[in-house]
C-alpha positions in Angstrom: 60.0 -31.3 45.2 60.9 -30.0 48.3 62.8 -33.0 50.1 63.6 -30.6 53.3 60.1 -29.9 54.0 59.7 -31.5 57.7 56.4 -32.0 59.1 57.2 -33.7 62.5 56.7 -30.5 63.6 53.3 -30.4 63.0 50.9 -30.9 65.9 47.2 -31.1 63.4 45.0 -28.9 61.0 44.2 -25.8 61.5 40.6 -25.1 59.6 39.4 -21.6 58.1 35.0 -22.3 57.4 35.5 -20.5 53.8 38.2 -22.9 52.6 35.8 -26.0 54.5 33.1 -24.7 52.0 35.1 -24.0 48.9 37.0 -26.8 48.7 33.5 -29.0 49.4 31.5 -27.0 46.7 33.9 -26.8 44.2 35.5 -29.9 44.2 33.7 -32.3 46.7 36.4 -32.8 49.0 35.6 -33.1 52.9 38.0 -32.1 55.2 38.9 -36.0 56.3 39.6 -36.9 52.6 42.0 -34.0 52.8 43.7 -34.7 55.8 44.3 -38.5 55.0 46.7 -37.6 52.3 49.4 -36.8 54.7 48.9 -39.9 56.6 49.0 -42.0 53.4 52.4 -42.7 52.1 54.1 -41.6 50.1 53.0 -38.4 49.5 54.9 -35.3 48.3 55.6 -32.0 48.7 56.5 -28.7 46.8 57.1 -25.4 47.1 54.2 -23.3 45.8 56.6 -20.5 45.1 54.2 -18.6 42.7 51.3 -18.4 45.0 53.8 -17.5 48.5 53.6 -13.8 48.6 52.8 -12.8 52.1 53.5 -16.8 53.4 55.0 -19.9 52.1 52.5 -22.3 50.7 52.9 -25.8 49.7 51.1 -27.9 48.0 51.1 -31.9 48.2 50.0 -34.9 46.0 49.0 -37.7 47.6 46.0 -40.2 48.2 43.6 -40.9 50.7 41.8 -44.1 52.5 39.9 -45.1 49.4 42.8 -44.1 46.9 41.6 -41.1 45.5 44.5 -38.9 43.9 44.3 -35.2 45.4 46.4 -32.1 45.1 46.3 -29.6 48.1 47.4 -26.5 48.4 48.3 -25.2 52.3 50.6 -23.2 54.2 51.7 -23.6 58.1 50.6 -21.6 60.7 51.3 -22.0 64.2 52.7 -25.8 63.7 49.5 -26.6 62.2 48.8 -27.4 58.3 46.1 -25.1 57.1 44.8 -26.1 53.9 44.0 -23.4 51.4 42.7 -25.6 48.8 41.9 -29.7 48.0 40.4 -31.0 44.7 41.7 -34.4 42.6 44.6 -34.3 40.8 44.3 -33.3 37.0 46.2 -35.8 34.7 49.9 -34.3 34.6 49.8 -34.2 38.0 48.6 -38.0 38.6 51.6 -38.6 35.9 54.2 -36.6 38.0 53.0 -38.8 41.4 52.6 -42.1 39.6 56.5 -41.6 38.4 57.5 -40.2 41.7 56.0 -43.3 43.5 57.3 -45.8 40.9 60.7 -44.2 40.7 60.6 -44.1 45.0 59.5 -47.7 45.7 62.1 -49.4 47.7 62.7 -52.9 45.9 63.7 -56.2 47.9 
């Protein structure tokens, strides 16, 4: 996980049409649905280090308004999150964020 990953740098989204369309088609994900995930707590981010050749991507798993479980890939461009890629989590991967929330929850 990549716990020095600040995004209060970041200003919005910054859309390219093909990944609108691909990411819709293949996996029914709108754009909103995608973007709600970094509003939602907790969410979390890593470093997509196989996939970063000419950039630094990330990816995140997180949930949006209706608590869907989606993983995203994206990289940063110009202080804006530009998402390469959205569809719901496969199973390891809701594993991994269901122990990351449980083992993140602050307890009174």
């Amino acid at each position: 996980m990549n716990s020095e990953f600040d995004i209060s740098h970041i200003i919005g989204f910054d859309w390219d049409k093909g990944n609108i369309q691909k990411s819709w088609e293949r996996h029914q994900v709108s754009i909103g649905e995608s973007e709600e995930v970094f509003f939602n707590e907790p969410f979390y981010i890593f470093d997509d280090e196989k996939h970063s050749n000419s950039e630094s991507r990330y990816y995140v798993l997180g949930e949006t308004n209706k608590s869907r479980y989606l993983f995203i890939v994206f990289t940063i461009r110009k202080s804006r999150i530009r998402i390469i890629s959205s569809r719901d989590m496969n199973r390891k991967e809701k594993t991994v964020y269901e122990n990351l929330k449980k083992n993140t929850e602050i307890h009174e």
